[in-house]
N, C-alpha and C positions, 0 to 999 in steps of 0.2 A: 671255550675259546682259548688258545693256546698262547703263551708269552710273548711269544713276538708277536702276532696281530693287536695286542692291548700295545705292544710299545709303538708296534706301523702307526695305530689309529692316536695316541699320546703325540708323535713326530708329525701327525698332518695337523691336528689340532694348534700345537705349539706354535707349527708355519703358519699357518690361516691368522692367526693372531697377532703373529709379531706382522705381516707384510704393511706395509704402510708408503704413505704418500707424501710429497711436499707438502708443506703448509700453504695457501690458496691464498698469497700477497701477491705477487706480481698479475695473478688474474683480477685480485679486486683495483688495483692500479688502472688496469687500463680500463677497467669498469666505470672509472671515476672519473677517467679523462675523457670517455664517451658521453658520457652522459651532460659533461661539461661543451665540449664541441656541438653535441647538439643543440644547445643551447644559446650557441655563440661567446662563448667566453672562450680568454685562453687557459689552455689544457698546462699545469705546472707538472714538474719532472717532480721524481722524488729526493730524498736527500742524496742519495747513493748516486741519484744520474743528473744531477743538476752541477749544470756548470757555471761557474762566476761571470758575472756581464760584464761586460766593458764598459763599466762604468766614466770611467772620464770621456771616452768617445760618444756617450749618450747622452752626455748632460753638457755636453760643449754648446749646445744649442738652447733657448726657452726650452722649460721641460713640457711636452705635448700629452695628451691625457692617455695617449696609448701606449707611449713609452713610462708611463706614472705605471701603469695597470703590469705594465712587462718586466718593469723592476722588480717589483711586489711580488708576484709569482717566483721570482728568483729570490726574492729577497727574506719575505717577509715570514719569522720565525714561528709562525703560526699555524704554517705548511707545515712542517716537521710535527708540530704539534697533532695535528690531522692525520699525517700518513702514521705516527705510532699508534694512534686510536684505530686506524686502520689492520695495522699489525695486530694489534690484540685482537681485535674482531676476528683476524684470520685464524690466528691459533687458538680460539675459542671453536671456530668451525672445522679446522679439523680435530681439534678433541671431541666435538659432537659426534664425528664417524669412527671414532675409534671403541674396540672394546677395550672391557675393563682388562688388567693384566692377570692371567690364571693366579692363582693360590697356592701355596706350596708350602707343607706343614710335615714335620715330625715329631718322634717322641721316640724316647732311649728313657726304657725302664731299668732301674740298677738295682737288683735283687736287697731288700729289707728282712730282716726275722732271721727264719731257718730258710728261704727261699733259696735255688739255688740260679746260677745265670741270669744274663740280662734280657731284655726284650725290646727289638728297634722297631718302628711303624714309620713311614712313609704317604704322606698321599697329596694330590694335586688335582683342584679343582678349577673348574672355569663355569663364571656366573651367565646361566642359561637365560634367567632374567634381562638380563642386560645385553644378551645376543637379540633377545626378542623385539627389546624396547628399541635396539639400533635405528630403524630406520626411520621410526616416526622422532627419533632425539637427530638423526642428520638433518631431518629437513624443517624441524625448529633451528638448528644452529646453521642451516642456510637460509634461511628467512630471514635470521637475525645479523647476520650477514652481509647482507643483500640491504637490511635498511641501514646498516652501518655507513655502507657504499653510498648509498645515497645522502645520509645525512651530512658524513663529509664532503661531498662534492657540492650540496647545500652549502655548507660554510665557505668554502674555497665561492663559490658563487658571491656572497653575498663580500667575501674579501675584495676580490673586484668590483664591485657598486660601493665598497664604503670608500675607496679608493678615490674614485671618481668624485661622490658626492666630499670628499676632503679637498681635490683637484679643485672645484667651481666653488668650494668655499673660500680658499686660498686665493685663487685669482680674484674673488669678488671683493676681498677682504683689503687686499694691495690695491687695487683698485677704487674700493671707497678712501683708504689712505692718503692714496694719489689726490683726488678730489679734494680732503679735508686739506692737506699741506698748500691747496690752492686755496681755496675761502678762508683759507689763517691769514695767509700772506693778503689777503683782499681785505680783510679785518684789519689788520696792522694798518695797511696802507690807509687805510680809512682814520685810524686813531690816529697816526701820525700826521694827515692831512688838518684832524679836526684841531690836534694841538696848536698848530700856524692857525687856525683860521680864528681858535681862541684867543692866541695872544695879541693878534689883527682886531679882537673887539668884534669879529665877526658873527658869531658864535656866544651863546651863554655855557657857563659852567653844567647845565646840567646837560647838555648835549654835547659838551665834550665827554662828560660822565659816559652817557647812554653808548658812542664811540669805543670807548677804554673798554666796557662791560663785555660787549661784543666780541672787541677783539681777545679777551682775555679768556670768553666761551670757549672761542672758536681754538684757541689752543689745549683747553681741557679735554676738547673731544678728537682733538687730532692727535693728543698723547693717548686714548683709548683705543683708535682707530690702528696707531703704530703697534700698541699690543694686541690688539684682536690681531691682526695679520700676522702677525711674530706668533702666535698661541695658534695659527690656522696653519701655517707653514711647519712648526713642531708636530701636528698633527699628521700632519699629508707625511713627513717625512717618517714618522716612528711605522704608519701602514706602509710604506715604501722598505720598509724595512733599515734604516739609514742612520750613520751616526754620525758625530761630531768628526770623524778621522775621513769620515768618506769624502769625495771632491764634491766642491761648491757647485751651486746649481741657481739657475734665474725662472722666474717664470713670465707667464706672456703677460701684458702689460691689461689686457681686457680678454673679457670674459665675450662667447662666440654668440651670436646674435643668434635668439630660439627662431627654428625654422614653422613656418605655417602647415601645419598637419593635422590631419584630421581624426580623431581620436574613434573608433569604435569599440563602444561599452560595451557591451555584449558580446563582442569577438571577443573582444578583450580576459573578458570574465569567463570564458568557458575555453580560452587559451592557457588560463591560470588552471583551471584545474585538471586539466590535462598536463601541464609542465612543472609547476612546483614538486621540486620537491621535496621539501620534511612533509606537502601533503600524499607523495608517494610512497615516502617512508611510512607516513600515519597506517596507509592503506598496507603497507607489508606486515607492521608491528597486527594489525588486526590478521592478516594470514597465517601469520606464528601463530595466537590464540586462540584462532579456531583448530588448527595442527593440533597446540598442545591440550586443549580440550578434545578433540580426538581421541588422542591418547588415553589422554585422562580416563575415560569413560570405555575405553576398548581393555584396558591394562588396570581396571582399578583393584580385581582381584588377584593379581598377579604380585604374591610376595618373592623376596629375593632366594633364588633356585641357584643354588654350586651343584656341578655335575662334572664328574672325574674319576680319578683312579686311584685304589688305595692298596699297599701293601703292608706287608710283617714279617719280618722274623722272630722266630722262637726262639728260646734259650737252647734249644735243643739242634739250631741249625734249619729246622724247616721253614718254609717260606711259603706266604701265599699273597694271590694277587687278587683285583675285581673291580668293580665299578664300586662308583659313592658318590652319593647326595646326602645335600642339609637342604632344609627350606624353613620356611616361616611359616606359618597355619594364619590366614586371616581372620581371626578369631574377634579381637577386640580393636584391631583397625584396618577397614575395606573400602578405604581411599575416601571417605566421605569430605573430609578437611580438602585430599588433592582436588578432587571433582571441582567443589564450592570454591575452590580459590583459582582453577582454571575457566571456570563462569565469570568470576567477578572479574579477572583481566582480560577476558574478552570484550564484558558489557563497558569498561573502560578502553580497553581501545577502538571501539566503537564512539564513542561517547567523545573520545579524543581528534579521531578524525572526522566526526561531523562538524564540531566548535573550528576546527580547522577551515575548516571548508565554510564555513558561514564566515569568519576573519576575513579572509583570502578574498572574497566576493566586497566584503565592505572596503575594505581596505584600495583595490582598484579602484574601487568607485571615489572615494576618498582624493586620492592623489592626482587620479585625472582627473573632477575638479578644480586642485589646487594646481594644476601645472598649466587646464583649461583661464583658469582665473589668472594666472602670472601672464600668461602669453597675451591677452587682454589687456593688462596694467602696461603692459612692456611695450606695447603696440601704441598705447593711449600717449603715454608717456615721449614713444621715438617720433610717431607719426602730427599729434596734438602740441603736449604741453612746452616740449623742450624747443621748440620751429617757434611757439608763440614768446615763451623765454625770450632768444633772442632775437627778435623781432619786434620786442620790449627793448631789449637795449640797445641796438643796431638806431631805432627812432629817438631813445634817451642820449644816445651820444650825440647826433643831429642835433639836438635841441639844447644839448651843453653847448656846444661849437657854438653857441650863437646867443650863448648867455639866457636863454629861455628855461631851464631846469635848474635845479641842486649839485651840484656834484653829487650829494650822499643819495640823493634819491638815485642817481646814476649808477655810486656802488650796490646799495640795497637792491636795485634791481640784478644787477652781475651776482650778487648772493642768492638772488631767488634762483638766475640762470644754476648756479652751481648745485643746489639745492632740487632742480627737474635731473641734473645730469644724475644725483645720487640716489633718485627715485628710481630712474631707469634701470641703476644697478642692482639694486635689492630688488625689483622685478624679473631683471635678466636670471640672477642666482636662484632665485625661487621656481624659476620657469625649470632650468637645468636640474636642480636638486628634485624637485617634483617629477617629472625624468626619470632619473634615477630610481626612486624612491617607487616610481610605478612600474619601473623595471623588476624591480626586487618582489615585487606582489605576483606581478604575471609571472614571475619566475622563468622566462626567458628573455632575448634580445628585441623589438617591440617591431613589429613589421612597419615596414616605412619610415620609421624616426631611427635614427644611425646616431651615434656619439662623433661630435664631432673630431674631426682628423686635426686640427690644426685650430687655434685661437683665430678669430679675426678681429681687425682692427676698428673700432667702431672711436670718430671723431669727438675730440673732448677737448674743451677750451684750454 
């Protein structure tokens, strides 16, 4: 074979090797925002295309849960977080499809003794091996990929449910607030009633005592009540992404009345495992492993093979050219270690996405009872005990007007009133969180139960 067909077949070699592709980020992007879509969430930009909200024009109003969720998406720096884990994933995939970069080696002999002239050698190799191993290494590092895609769209998912579930903790929180700042004042009024009624000789000491005690509770748990809400509102606001410098914000005064829906357990459970997904991802991470055991087991005798071209010159001016290989001889290691350890992360990611999938199942079943059981209490609660509340004291006030009752029996009862209002509340938030929380299981948006659009106003003394 003549000099220039070793250099023609050297220059196509060379190209074949260097040609190369984007890195495969803006394809896993939209990947992430489909998968999100279909799901029903909203789709966030990336750093590079996400534009600043108009934050004062959005916050001019009660913040409403969908504008909480739309901030956050814009906001919240955990996005960024996500899309670089994204980026690494990509350039991890396309180094999967790349080969390794040829070899390129010489040596310059410089005549020692009575020798005379020098002697120069050239040669450049490309690993045959690793041409082989390409395709079954692209579609491990597109698997791996592929569940990257998914697991961040996973987070970004579950970014918007903890949003939410901080939203209906935050309003439930100001809301019981509200309440307690009412049964303080109702307490007071009582101790300061009972002191006149003491120094009237109406009254003995230890019932003005029992008075004082009361009202003195009732302001311990309204300074607790003031910081739980203050500690819910920090919270809602750091997932919003938000700080101290950004413009002020109010929220709705009550939390939205849980609508009557009827739950289907079984849709529900076999919804989940079709739509989750880290257990999608479980299920890709097991497709890699059976890939890379493929491999493993196609390629176990396959040591690393350089195949190229080598020349020399003599001290004398002659030159000569030719082909060249190295290899390794499988002599004393024939993949046995790679085999056994591409077994054992297969029977683990096996092993991984079953435990998955039995969670996922409990876990539904789990929350829609506990959002089955709130809607219950909340019902008991709006429909029962708070109508019998004050129907209690609407009769107690009649019968004060006409000197037939206590006064204190009067307030006691308006503290019981207050005391169904705060039942309701912690029913309502549990029905909503519960909600939420069986959203994040089904791992989509839940047919028929919708997040509420808007707070409603539900009647409070």
């Amino acid at each position: 074979m003549s000099i220039a067909c070793w250099r023609a077949g050297a220059l196509t070699l060379l190209l074949t090797t260097a040609a190369c592709t984007s890195v495969p980020l803006e394809s896993g992007q939209a990947r992430v925002q489909e998968l999100l879509q279909a799901r029903g969430e909203v789709a966030p930009l990336s750093a590079a295309n996400r534009p600043d909200p108009p934050l004062r024009d959005w916050l001019q109003e009660p913040l409403q849960l969908p504008t909480a969720v739309r901030i956050a998406m814009l906001r919240n720096p955990t996005l960024q977080l996500q899309f670089a884990r994204l980026g690494t994933s990509a350039a991890d995939a396309f180094d999967g499809h790349r080969l390794e970069n040829p070899q390129l080696g010489f040596a310059w002999l410089i005549p020692v003794g009575g020798a005379t002239g020098s002697k120069f050698s050239l040669d450049a190799t490309l690993g045959l091996s690793d041409l082989l191993l390409r395709p079954a290494r692209g579609r491990i590092a597109d698997s791996e990929y592929q569940r990257t895609q998914q697991l961040v769209a996973a987070s970004i998912f579950d970014l918007g449910l903890d949003v939410e579930h901080a939203w209906f903790e935050c309003v439930g929180a100001q809301q019981r607030a509200a309440l307690r700042r009412s049964i303080a004042e109702s307490t007071q009024s009582a101790a300061e009633l009972a002191a006149r009624y003491h120094q009237a000789g109406n009254i003995d000491i230890i019932a003005l005592q029992l008075q004082g005690a009361a009202a003195s509770e009732a302001r311990i748990i309204l300074a607790q009540a003031d910081a739980d809400a203050a500690e819910a509102r920090t919270r809602l606001r750091s997932l919003m992404g938000l700080g101290p410098g950004d413009p002020s914000w109010t929220m709705p005064t009550t939390l939205p009345e849980p609508p009557a829906t009827a739950v289907d357990l079984a849709e529900l459970q076999k919804l989940s495992l079709q739509q989750r997904l880290d257990l999608a991802a479980a299920r890709t991470a097991v497709t890699a492993a059976e890939n890379q055991l493929a491999a493993a087991r196609q390629y176990r005798y396959l040591a690393p093979i350089h195949v190229g071209v080598a020349g020399e010159r003599d001290a004398d001016g002659s030159k000569r050219l030719g082909p060249a290989a190295s290899l390794s001889l499988p002599l004393f290691n024939q993949g046995q270690g790679t085999l056994a350890r591409a077994q054992a992360q297969l029977d683990s990611a096996h092993a991984a996405e079953q435990l998955l999938a039995t969670q996922i199942g409990n876990e539904v079943e789990l929350h829609a009872a506990r959002m089955r059981s709130a809607f219950e209490q909340a019902s008991t609660y709006h429909d029962g005990l708070i109508p019998q509340r004050e129907a209690v004291v609407a009769g107690l006030q009649r019968q004060q007007a006409y000197m037939l009752t206590d006064i204190f029996n009067l307030l006691q009862a308006k503290q019981q009133e207050f005391g169904a209002y705060l039942g309701y509340v912690d029913a309502v938030q549990r029905y909503w969180q519960a909600r939420v929380e069986l959203t994040r299981s089904v791992g989509t948006r839940l047919p028929a139960i919708d997040a509420p659009a808007t707070s409603t106003t539900t009647e409070q003394p």
